[in-house]
C-alpha positions as CSV (number, residue, x, y, z in Angstrom):
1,X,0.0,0.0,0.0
2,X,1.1,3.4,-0.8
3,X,2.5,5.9,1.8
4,X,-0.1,8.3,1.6
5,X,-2.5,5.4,2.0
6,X,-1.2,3.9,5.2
7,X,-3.5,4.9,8.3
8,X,-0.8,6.2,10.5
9,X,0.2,8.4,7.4
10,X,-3.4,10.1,6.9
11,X,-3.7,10.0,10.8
12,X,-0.8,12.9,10.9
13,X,-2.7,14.7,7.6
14,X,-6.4,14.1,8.5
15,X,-8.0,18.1,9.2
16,X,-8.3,17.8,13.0
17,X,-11.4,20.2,13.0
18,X,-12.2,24.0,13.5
19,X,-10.6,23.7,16.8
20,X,-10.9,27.2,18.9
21,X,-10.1,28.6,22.1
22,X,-10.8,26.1,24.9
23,X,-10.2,23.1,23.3
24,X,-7.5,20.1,24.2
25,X,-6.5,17.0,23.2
26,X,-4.7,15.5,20.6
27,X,-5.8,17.2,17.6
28,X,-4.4,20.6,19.4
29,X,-1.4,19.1,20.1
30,X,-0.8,18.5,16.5
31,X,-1.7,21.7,15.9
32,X,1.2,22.6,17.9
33,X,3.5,20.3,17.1
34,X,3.4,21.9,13.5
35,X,3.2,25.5,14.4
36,X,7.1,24.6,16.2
37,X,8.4,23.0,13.0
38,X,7.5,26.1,10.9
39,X,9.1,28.6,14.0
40,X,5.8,29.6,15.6
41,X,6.4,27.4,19.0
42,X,4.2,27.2,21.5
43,X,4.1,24.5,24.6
44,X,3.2,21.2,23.2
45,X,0.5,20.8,26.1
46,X,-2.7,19.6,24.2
47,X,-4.4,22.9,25.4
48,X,-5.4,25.5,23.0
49,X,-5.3,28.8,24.9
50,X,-3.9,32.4,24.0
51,X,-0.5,31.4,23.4
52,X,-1.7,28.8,20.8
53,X,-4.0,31.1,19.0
54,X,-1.2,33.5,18.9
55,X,1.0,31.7,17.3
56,X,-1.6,30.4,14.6
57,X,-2.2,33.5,14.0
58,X,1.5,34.9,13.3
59,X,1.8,31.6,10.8
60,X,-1.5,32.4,9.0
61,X,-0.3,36.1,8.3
62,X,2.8,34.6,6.8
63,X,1.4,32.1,5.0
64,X,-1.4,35.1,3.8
65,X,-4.0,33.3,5.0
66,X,-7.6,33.9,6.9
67,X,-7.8,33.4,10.0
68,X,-10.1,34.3,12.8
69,X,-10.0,32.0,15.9
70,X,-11.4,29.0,14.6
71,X,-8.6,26.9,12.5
72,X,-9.6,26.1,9.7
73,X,-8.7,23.7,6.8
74,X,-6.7,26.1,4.3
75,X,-4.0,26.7,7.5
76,X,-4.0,23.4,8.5
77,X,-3.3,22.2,5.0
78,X,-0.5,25.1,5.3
79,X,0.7,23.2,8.4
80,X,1.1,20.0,7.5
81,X,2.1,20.6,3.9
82,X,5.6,20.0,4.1
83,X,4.9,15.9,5.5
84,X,1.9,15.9,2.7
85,X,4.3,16.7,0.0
86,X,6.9,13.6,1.2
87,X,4.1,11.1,1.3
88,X,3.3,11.9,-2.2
89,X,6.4,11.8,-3.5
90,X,6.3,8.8,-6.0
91,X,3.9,11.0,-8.5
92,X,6.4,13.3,-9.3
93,X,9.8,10.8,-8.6
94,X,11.9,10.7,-11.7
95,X,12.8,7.5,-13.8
96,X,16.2,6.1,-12.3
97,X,17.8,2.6,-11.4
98,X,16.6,1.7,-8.2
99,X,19.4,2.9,-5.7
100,X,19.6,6.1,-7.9
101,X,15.7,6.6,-6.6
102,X,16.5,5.7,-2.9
103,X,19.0,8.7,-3.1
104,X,16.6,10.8,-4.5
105,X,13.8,10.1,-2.4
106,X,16.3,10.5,0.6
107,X,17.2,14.0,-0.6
108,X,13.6,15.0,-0.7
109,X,12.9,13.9,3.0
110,X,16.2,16.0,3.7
111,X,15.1,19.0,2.3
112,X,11.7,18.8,4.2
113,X,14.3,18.5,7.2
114,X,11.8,16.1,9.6
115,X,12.9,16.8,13.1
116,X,11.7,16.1,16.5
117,X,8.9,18.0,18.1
118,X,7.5,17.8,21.6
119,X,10.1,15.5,22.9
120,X,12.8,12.7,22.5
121,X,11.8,10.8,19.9
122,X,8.7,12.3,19.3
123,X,6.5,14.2,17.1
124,X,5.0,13.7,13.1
125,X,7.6,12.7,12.0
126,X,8.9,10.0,14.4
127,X,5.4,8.8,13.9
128,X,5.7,8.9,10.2
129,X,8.6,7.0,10.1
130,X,7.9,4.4,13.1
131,X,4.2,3.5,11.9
132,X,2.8,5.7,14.0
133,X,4.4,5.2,17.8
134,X,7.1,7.8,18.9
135,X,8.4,8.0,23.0
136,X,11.9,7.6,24.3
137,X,12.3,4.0,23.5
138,X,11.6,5.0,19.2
139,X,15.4,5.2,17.6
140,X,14.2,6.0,14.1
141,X,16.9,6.2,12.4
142,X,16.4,2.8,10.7
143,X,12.7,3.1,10.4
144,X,13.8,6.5,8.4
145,X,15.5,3.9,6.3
146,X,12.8,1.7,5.8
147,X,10.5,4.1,4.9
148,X,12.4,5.4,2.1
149,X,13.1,2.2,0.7
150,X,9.7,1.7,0.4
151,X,8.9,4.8,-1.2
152,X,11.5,4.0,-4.0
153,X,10.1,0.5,-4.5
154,X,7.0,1.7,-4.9
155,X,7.9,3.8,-7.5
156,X,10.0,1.2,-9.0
157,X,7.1,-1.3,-9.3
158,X,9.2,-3.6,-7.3
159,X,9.9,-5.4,-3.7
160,X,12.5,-3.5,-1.7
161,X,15.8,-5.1,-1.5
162,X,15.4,-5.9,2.2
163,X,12.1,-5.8,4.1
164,X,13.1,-2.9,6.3
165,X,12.8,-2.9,10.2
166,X,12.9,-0.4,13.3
167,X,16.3,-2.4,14.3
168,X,19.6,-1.8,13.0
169,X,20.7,-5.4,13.6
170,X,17.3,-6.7,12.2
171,X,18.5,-4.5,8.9
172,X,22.1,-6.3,8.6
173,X,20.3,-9.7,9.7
174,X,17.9,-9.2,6.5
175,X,21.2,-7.7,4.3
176,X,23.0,-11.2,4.9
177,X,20.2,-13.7,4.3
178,X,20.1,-12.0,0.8
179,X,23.4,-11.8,0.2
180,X,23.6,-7.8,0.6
181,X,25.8,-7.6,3.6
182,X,28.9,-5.5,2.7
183,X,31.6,-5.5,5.2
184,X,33.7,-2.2,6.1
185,X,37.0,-4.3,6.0
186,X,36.0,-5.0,2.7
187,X,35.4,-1.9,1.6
188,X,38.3,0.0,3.2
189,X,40.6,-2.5,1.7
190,X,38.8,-1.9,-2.0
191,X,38.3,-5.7,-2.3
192,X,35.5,-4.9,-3.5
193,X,35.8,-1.2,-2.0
194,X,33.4,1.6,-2.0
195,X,32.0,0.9,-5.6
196,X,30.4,-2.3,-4.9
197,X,27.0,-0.1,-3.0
198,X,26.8,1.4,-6.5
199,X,25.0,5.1,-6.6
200,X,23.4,4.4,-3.1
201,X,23.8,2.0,-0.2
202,X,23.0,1.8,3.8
203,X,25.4,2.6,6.4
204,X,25.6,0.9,9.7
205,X,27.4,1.5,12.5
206,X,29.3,-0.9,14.0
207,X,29.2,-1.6,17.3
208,X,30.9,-5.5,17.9
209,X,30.6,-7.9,14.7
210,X,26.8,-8.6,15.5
211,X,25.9,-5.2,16.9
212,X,24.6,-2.0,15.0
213,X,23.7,0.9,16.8
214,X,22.8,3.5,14.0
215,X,22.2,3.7,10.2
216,X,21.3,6.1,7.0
217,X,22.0,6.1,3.7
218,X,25.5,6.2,1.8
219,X,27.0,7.7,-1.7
220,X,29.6,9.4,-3.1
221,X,32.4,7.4,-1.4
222,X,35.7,5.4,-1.4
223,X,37.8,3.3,0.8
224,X,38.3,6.3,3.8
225,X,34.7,8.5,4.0
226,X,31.4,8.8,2.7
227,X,28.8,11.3,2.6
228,X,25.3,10.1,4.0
229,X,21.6,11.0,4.5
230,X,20.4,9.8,7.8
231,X,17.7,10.0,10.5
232,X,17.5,10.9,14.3
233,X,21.3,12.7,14.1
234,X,22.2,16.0,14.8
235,X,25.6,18.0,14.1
236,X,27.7,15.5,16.3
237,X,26.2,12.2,14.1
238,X,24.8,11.0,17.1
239,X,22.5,7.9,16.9
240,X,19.6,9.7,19.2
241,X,19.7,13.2,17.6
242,X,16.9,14.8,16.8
243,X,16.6,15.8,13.0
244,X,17.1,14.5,9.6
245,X,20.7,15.5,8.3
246,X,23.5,14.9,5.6
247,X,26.8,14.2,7.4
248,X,30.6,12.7,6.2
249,X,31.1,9.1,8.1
250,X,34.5,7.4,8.2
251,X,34.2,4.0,6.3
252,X,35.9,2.0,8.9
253,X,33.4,1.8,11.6
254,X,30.7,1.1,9.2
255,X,29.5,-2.0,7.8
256,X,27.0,-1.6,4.9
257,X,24.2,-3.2,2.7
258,X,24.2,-3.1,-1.1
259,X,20.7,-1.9,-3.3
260,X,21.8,-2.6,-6.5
């Protein structure tokens, strides 16, 4: 099933309602979630008071919309336009080899640039990716991966590679039943080196020789560095950031799966 079709997906889009003054719950604290991803913060409380309506209505003005107390679904739309626009992305992807297309659609979700909101591992885009749960517990960075993945095979007309997972060690456990699994020692050595992932392939950290601990996507490397597109990072390359991010990654502590 497409993206755009999955419940948890039109969960996160679906118009909450003309939600006012007074009200709380979970559609306001969508509401909110969005108005801090666009720079109009507000407590992510569930409580639509003044501070909430304020900020709504500094985002409507930008976005030169009406606006009189009463959301409506023209800023909403506004809101959540930039997670509407990823969803639908296989429309408008362009014709290219498979691990071509996982690099493109990676670079779209990078230049929406997802990040947390309301918390750790939290927010519509945690849900997005994690089939709608989020909390402490959600490292996404794999389910980032996965979704992606998808996306491209779906516009590809064909299974993914690897069935995707939440787990970085479920990834590599899937990468060496089919014979995807691409060592760092390999590729460091250039037996087969860098070349063998082709235009696009996943990282993973290594942690021990049957532990991985964080993951994205890799291109545009050789046998010392790559450059990568990855989930729940930050500036450091942490593996519990907060945002979506491109970052350079030594080859050496990396293992990594091949697409092509």
């Amino acid at each position: 099933m497409p993206l755009q079709d999955q419940t948890y997906v039109r969960r996160e889009l679906e118009f909450p309602g003309a939600l006012t003054n007074g009200a709380s719950g979970a559609g306001t604290r969508r509401i909110q979630e969005w108005l801090g991803f666009h720079g109009n913060g507000t407590p992510i409380d569930g409580k639509f008071g003044p501070a909430t309506n304020r900020a709504i209505e500094a985002f409507a003005a930008r976005k030169q919309l009406a606006y009189a107390g009463s959301l409506t679904q023209q800023v909403w739309n506004a809101l959540v336009e930039p997670m509407a626009r990823v969803v639908a992305l296989p429309a408008s992807a362009p014709s290219k080899p498979y691990p071509q297309l996982v690099r493109w659609f990676a670079e779209q979700h990078l230049a929406a640039h997802p990040v947390e909101l309301g918390g750790a591992n939290r927010g519509p885009w945690v849900r997005l990716y994690m089939k709608g749960s989020e909390g402490d517990a959600m490292l996404w960075c794999a389910g980032f991966v996965s979704t992606v993945l998808q996306q491209a095979a779906d516009k590809a007309g064909r299974s993914a590679p690897i069935a995707g997972s939440f787990g970085c060690d479920e990834l590599a456990r899937q990468a060496k039943d089919a014979g995807r699994f691409v060592t760092g020692k390999s590729v460091v050595s250039g037996s087969p080196g860098f070349a063998a992932l082709g235009a696009c392939g996943i990282f993973l950290v290594r942690k021990s020789a049957s532990d991985w601990v964080h993951t994205g996507f890799a291109f545009d490397g050789d046998g010392e560095s790559f450059l990568s597109i990855e989930g729940n990072t930050d500036h450091k390359g942490s593996a519990n950031g907060f945002e979506v991010a491109k970052r350079t990654r030594r080859c050496a502590s990396n293992d990594f799966i091949r697409l092509g």
